[in-house]
N, C-alpha and C positions, 0 to 999 in steps of 0.2 A: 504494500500500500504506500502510496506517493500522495504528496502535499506540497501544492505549487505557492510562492507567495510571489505577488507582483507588488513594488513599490518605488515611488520614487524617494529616495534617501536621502540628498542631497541635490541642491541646484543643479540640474544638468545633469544629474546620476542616477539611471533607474537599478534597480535589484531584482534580478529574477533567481528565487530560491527553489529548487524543489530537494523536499525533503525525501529523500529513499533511503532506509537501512537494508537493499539486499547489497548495495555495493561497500565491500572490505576498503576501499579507494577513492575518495573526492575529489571532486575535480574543484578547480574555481578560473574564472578568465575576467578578465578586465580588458573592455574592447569601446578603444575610441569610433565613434563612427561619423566619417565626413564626406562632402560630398565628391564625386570623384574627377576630377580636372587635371586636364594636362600641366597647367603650371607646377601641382605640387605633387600628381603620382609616383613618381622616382623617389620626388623625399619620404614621403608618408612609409613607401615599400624598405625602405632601407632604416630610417628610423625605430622601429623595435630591437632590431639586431645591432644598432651601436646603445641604445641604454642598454642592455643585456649584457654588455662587455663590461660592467662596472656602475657603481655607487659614487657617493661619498664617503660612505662609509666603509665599503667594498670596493676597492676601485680598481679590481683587477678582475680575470675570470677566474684566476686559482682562488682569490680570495671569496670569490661567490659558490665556484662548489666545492671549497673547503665547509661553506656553511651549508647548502645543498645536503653535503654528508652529515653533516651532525643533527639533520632536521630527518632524518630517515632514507635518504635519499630522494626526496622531494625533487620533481622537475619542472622545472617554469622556462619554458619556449616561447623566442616570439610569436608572432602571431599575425595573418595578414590574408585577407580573403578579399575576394570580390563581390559584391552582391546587389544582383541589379545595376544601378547607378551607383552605389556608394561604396566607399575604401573603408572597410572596417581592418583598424591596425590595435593591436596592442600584446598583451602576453595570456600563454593560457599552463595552467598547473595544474597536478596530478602529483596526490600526497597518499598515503597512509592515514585512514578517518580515527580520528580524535579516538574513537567510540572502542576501538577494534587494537588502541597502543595500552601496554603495561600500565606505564608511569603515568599518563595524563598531562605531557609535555605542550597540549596545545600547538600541534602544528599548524590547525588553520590559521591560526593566527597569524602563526610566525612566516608562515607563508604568504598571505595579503597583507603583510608588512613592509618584506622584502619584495613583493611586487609591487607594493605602495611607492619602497623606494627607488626604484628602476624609472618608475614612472617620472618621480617627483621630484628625486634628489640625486640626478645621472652626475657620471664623474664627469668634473671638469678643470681646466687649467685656463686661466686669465679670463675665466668668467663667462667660458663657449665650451661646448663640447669636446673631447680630446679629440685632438687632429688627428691622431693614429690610429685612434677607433674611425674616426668618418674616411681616412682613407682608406682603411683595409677594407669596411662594409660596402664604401660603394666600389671597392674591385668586385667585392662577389656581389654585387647587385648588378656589375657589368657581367659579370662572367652568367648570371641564373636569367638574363634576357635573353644573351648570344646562346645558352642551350637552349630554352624556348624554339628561336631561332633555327636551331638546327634537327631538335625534334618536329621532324615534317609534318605529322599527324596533329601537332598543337598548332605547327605555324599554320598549315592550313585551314585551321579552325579561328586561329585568328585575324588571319587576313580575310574568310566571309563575314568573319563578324565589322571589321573594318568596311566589307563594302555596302554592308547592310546599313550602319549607323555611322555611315562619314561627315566629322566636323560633330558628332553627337557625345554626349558622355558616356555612351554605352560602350562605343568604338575603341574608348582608350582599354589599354594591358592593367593589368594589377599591379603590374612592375614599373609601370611609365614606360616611357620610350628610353633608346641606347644611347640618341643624343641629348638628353635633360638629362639619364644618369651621369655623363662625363661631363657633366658641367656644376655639380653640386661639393659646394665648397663648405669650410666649417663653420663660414659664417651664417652663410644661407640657411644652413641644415639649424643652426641654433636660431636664429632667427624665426624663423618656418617650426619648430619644436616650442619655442612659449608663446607663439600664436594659437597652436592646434591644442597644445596643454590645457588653453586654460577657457575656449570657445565652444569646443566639442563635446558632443552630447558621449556620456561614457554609459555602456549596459556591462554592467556586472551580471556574471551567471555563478553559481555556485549548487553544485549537487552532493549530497552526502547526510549523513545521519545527525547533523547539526542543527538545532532550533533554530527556525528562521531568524527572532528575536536577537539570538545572540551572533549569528552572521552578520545583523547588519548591526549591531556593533563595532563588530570585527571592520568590518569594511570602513565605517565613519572612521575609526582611530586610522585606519589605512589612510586614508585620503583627505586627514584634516587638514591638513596646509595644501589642499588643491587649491592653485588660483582658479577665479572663473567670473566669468564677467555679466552682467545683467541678466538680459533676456538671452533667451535658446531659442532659435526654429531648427526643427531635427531636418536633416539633411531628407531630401525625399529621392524615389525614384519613381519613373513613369512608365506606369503601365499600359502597352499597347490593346487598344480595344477597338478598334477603328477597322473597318473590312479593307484590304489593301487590294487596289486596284490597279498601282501603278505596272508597268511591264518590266519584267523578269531581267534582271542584269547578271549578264555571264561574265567571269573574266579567268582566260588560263594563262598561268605561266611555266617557265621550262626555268628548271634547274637539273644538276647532276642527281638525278634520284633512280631508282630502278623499280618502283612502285607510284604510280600514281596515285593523289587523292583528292578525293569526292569530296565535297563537302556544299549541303544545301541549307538554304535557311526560309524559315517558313513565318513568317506572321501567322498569329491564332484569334490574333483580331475578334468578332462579338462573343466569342467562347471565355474569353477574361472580361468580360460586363460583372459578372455576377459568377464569381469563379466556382467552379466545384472540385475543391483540390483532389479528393479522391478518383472523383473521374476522370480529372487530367493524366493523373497517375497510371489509372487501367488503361485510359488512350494509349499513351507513349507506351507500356509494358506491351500490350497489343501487338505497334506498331513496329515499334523495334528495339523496346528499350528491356527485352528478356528473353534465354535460349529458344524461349516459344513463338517469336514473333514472328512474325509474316517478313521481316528485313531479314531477319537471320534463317528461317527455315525457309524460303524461297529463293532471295536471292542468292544467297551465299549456299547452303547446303544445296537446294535443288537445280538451279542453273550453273551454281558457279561463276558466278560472275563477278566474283570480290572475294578478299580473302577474310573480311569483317564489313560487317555492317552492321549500325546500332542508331538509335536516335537519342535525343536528351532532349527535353524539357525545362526551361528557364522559367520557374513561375511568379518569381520576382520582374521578369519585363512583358514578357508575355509572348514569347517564342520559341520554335522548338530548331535541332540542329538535326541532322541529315549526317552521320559521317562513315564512306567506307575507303577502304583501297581495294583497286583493282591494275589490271594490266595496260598500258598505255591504248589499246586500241579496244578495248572493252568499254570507253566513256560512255556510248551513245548507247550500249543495250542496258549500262548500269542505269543508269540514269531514264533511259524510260522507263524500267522495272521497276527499278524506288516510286515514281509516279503512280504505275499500275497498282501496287501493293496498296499506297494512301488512298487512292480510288477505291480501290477494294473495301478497305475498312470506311469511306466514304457511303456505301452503297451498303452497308451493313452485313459484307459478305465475311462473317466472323464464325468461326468452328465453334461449336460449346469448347472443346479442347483449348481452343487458344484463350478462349476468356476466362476458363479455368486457371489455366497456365498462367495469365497474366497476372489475374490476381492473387494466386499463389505468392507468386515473386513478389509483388509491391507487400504484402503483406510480411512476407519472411524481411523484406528491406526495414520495414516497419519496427517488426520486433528487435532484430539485428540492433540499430541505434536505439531504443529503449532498452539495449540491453546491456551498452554501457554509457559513463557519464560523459564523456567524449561525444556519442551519438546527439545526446538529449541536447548538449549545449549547443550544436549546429541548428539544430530542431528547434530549440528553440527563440536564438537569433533568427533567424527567417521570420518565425511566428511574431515576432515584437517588429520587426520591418513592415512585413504584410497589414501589422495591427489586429493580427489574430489573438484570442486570448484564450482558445479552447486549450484542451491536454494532448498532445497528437497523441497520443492513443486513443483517441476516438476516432480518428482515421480507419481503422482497423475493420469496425462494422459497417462506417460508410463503404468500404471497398468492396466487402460482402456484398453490398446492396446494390451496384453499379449496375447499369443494365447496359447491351447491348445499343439498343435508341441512344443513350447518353453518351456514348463513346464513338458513332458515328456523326453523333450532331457537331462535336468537337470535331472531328477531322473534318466534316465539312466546314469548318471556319478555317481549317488551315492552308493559307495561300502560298503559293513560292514568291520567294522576293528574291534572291541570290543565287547563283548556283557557282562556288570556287572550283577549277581543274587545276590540280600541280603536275605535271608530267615532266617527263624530260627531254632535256636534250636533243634526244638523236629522234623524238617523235614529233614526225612528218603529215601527221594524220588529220 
């Protein structure tokens, strides 16, 4: 049995607790959330991993997981997602519960202390953040774009997203671009750090066997010297609702690669008016987002025409992705087959087998993340975004209940807007 609590704590601080004692392990995260812009995503991305390098009080990293060990081995990682339109950055931790230690050492505490002071009280020299932390972070924030980059199957995903939301907030990387990351200096990054510190709207999650009560204690003493300044507008994102009419833009390019890949992008347009999250779920499960699906059991297993195929579901904008690889001269049957399939489930040509199958999978997905605190707290970030305030475990019976009609009304709102080809080279076709 589970015990959710929602509160706001502080100016600009909300708390979302749930209490569960089956888990031996707590989690807790502290997650800036701002909106997402090209000027500041390279800093934003890079900023958790130099406070992580050091305190003031701690101002080394031997000196943090020297204290790390003496807390149980407590881990606290940065932290840094994309969601919808906004750049949610800050740290997430996984301890040993209070409830389940000998002594009664109070690790939560000691835990959103030390994240408190990452946050609040990062090492510095002449009154900016250490030059040698911001230079070493943004090498590897150069180096985790350029793999991006050369993982084809992301870049491709990310340049349709790029041709879908060009000049949009959607369109930028989580990481920022490779040219803003070589330009961030330690002035800027300190600059740009007690601007975001003390503006941004902060959601605290914490799951574990701990009274609500005294977690948000716990946290207030964490965060008592947060700066923050008047009023808050929490950063939004926009949801596509709108039927898309406009005509389909293709764009291929050629690099050294030996595998092609597909990648399509769909507006879902009047099916996000009034969303039914479970059924979007059985949709995309349907379609190709499970071993059952009509992407993967037709194209790929029965034609052969790809060596993967799968779809995902953005339900934070309101669009869904298309992505397989196949062989340089296979585009033209891939890609009309991906079309036929969506038709397919458009026209409600669905097996009981596959709706079985589908909902199978979203539900094991379901349990899966309520099955650790890790899970819940993505779960429930989304849910405080969207402004949802239900338990997703009620997810669960909605999914049971999905019909057939439901799941092809959805696909009939889902339109092609993009279609990316990566191919290579030496393909003349």
């Amino acid at each position: 049995m589970q015990r959710v609590y929602n509160k706001q704590i502080m100016r600009g601080v909300n708390l979302t607790c749930v209490k569960a004692e089956k888990f031996k392990t707590g989690c807790l995260s502290m997650t800036l959330i701002t909106q997402l812009d090209k000027k500041t995503a390279a800093m934003n991305a890079m900023l958790p991993s130099v406070l992580r390098r050091g305190t003031a009080r701690l101002p080394d990293m031997e000196s943090i997981a020297a204290e790390l060990d003496d807390m149980y081995g407590v881990r606290i990682e940065p932290a840094l997602r994309k969601k919808g339109e906004l750049q949610c950055i800050g740290f997430y931790a996984d301890f040993p519960d209070d409830a389940f230690l000998p002594d009664g050492r109070n690790i939560l505490e000691k835990t959103a202390d030390l994240m408190g002071e990452m946050l609040l009280q990062p090492a510095t020299s002449g009154g900016r953040l250490k030059a040698e932390y911001v230079d070493s972070e943004r090498e590897n924030l150069i180096s985790d774009i350029k793999a991006e980059i050369n993982d084809k199957r992301t870049y491709a995903s990310m340049r349709l997203t790029e041709m879908m939301f060009k000049g949009e907030r959607y369109g930028i990387s989580r990481l920022g671009s490779l040219h803003d990351a070589e330009k961030i200096t330690v002035h800027s990054l300190t600059r740009h750090y007690r601007e975001l510190i003390s503006s941004s709207i902060i959601q605290v999650f914490y799951c574990g066997a701990a009274e609500p009560e005294y977690v948000e204690q716990v946290i207030r003493g964490a965060l008592a010297t947060l700066p923050r300044v008047e009023t808050y507008n929490m950063p939004t994102t926009e949801l596509l609702t709108e039927e898309w009419t406009e005509p389909v833009k293709y764009l291929t390019e050629k690099m050294d690669v030996t595998q092609g890949k597909l990648v399509m992008g769909y507006r879902l347009g009047e099916a996000m008016r009034r969303p039914n999250h479970a059924a979007l779920m059985v949709f995309n499960a349907v379609f190709g987002g499970a071993v059952t699906s009509k992407l993967f059991m037709n194209v790929r297993e029965r034609l052969s025409l790809c060596y993967y195929a799968s779809s995902g579901v953005d339900r934070l904008k309101g669009i869904m992705r298309v992505s397989s690889g196949i062989e340089f001269s296979k585009y033209n049957e891939a890609l009309s087959e991906i079309e036929r399939q969506l038709e397919s489930v458009k026209n409600g040509e669905i097996l009981p087998i596959e709706m079985e199958g589908a909902k199978k999978a979203v539900i094991t997905a379901i349990y899966s993340a309520l099955d650790e605190p890790g899970g819940l707290e993505s779960l429930y970030l989304d849910e405080s975004i969207l402004g949802l305030s239900g338990d997703p475990s009620d997810l669960v019976p909605m999914v049971s209940e999905v019909t057939m009609e439901q799941v092809a009304k959805i696909a009939d709102c889902a339109k092609l807007d993009s279609v990316y080809f990566l191919t290579g080279e030496d393909d003349n076709a």
